[in-house]
C-alpha positions as CSV (number, residue, x, y, z in Angstrom):
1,X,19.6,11.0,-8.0
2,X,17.7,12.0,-5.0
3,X,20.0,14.8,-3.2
4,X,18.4,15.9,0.0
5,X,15.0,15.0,1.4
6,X,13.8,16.5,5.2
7,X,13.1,14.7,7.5
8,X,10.1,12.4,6.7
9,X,6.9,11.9,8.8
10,X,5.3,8.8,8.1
11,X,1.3,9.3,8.1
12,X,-0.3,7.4,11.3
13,X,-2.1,4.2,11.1
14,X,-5.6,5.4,9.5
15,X,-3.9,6.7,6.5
16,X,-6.5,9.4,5.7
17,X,-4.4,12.1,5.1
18,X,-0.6,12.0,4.2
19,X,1.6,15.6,3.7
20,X,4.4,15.6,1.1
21,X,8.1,16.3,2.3
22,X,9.6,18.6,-0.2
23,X,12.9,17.0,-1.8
24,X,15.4,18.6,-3.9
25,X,16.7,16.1,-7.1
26,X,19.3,16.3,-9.5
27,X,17.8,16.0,-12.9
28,X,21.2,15.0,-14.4
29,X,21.1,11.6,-12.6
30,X,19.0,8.4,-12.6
31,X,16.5,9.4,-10.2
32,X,15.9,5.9,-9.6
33,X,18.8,5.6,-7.2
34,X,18.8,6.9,-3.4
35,X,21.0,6.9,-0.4
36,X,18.5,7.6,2.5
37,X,21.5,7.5,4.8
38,X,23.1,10.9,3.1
39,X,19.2,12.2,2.5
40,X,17.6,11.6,5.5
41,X,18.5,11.4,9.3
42,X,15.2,10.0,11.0
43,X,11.6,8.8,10.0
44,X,9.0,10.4,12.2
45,X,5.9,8.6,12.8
46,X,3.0,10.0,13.6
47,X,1.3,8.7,17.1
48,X,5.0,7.0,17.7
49,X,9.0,7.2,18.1
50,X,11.2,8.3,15.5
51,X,12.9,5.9,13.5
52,X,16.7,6.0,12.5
53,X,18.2,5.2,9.4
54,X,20.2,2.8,11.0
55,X,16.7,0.9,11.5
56,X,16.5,1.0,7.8
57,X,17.8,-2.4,6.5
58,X,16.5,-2.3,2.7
59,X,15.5,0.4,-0.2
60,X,14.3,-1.3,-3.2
61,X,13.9,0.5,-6.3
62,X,10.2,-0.9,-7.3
63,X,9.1,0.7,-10.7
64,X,8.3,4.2,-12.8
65,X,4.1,5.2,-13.1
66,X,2.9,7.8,-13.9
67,X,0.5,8.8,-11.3
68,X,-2.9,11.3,-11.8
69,X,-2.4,14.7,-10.3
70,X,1.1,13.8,-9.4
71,X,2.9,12.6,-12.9
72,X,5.9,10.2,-13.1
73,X,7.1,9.3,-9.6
74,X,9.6,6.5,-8.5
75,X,8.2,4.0,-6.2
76,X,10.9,2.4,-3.5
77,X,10.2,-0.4,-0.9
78,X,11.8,0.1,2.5
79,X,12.4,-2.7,5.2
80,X,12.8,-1.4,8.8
81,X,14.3,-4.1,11.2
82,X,12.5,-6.4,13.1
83,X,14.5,-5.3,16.3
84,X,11.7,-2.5,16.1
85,X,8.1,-3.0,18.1
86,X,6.2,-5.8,16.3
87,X,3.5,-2.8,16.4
88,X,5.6,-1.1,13.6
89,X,4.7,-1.6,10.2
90,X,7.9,-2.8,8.8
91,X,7.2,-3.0,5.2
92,X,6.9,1.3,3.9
93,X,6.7,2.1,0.1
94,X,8.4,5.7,-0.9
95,X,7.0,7.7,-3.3
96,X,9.5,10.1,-4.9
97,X,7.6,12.6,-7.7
98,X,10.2,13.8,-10.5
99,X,7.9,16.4,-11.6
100,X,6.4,18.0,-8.0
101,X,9.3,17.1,-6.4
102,X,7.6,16.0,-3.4
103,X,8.5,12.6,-1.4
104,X,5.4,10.8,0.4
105,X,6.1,7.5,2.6
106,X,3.2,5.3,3.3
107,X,2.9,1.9,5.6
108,X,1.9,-0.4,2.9
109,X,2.4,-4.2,2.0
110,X,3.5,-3.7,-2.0
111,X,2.0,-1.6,-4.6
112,X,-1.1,-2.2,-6.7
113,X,-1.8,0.7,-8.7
114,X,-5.0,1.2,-11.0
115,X,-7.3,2.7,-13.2
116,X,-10.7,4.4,-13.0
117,X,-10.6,4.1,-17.2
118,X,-9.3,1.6,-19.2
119,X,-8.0,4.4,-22.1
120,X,-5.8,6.6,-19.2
121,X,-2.8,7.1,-19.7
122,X,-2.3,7.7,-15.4
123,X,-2.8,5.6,-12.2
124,X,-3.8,6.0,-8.8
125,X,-2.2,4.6,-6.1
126,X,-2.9,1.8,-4.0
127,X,-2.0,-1.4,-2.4
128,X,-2.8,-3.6,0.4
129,X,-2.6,-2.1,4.0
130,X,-1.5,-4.4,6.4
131,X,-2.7,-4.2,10.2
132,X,-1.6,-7.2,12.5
133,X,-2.6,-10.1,10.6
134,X,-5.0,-8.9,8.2
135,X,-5.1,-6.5,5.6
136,X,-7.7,-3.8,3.7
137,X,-6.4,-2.5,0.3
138,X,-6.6,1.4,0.0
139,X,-6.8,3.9,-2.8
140,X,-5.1,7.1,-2.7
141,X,-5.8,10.6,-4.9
142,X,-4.4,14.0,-4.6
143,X,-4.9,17.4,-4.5
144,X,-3.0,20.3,-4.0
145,X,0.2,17.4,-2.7
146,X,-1.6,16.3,0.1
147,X,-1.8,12.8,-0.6
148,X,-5.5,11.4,0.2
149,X,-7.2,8.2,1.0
150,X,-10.2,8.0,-1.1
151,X,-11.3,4.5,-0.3
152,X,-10.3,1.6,1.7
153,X,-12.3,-2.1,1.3
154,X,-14.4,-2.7,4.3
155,X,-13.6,-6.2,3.8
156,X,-10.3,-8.2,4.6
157,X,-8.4,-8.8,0.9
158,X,-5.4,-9.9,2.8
159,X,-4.8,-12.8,5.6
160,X,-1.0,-13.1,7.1
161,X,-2.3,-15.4,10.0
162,X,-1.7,-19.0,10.7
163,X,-5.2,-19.4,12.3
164,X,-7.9,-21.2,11.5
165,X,-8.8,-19.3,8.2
166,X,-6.2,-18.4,5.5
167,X,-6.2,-17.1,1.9
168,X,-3.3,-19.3,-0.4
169,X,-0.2,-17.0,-1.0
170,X,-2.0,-14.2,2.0
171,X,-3.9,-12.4,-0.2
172,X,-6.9,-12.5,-2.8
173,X,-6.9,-11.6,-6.6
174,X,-7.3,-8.4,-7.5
175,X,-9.1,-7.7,-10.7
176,X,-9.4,-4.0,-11.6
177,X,-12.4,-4.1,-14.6
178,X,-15.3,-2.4,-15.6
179,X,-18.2,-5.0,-14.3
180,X,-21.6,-3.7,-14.7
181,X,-20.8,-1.9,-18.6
182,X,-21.0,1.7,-17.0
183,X,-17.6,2.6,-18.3
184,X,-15.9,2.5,-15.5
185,X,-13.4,-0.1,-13.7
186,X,-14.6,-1.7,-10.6
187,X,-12.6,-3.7,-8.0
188,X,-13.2,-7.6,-7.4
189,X,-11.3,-9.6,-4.9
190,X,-11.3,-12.8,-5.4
191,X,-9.7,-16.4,-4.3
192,X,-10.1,-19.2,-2.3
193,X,-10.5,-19.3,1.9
194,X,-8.9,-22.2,3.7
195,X,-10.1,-23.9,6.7
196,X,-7.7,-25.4,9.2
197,X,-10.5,-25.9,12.4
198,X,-13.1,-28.3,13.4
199,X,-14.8,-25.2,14.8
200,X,-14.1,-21.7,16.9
201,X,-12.8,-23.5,20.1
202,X,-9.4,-22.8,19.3
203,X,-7.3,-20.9,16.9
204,X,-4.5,-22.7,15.9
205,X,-4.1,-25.2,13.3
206,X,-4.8,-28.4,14.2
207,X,-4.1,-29.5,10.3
208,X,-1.4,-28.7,7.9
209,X,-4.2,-29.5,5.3
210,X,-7.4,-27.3,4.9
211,X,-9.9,-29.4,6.4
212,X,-12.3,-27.4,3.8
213,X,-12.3,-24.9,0.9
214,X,-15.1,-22.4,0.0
215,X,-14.5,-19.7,-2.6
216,X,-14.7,-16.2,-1.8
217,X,-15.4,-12.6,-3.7
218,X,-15.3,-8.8,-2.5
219,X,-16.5,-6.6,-5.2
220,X,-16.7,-2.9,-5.4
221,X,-18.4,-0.3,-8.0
222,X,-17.2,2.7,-8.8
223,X,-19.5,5.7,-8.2
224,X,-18.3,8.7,-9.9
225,X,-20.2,11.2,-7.8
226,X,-18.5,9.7,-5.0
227,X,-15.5,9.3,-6.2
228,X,-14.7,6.1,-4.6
229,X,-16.0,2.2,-4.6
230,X,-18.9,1.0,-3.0
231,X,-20.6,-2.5,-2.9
């Protein structure tokens, strides 16, 4: 069990750059359970207010990965309460590392982790970033525990909004597959965009039916001198 984290700064909106809070664990527990309440006495974020536990209204144990550069690490979703600023991103994942002993907390909307090579054995972590009503889907590395944001999709994988144009279930499919034979595996978003408007005079629904369809696709290459995806 999780015995005594600092207090934790939550990296600001960009998400370039995220520092690790060092944590102390007991190795003789489950290290899949957490208290934040008897760990942690506020959330700092960056650019804003600091956040009190009392603010915290769920921590979700999500799954065990093993995670390049960082090793196994326990991933936990936390709800904030929506009596905080609708600017707040109330949705944060937790990273906890068994190995580093390090604690990371990032503003993102669920976990998608994947592979640069089909045969490793690690991940690296990602998910979908949500800003407003839309959302990007980011990829983070790390070196020396700073946790870093390697690449994030210049294009929109995720749609919260009620408008005019929707993706079914918010977000499109993520397929994480070596595409052009070159060894290694690419990202492709795919799915379906749903339009509610006769045109751009308004943006509200003016049916509960799409009025039209038209199938959609984001794919990205990755470029091993880069170390990231491109188009």
């Amino acid at each position: 069990m999780l015995t005594q984290i600092n207090n934790m700064v939550l990296a600001s909106d960009n998400l370039d750059t995220i520092l690790p809070t060092k944590i102390k664990i007991d190795l003789k527990s489950n290290s899949s359970q957490i208290d934040l309440k008897k760990t942690v006495q506020y959330i700092y974020l960056q650019d804003q207010d600091s956040i009190k536990l009392s603010d915290v209204v769920k921590v979700e144990f999500i799954r065990t990965i093993n995670v390049h550069k960082l090793g196994a690490v326990n991933l936990f979703k936390i709800g904030l309460s929506y009596r905080l600023p609708m600017t707040y991103n109330h949705d944060l994942i937790m990273i906890i590392s068994n190995v580093k002993h390090y604690a990371y907390l990032v503003a993102l909307d669920g976990v998608e982790p994947i592979k640069i090579n089909e045969k490793d054995s690690v991940f690296y972590f990602a998910g979908r970033y949500k800003r407003k009503l839309y959302g990007t889907f980011k990829v983070f590395d790390f070196s020396k525990g700073i946790m870093k944001n390697i690449f994030t999709s210049p294009d929109f994988v995720s749609n919260y909004s009620e408008d005019c144009i929707s993706y079914p279930h918010d977000n499109l499919k993520l397929k994480n597959i070596d595409l052009n034979n070159d060894g290694y595996l690419d990202l492709q978003f795919s799915g379906i965009e749903n339009f509610y408007c006769k045109g751009f005079e308004t943006s509200s629904r003016e049916d509960k039916k799409p009025l039209r369809r038209k199938k959609i696709e984001f794919t990205y290459y990755y470029r091993p001198s880069k170390h990231t995806w491109q188009k």
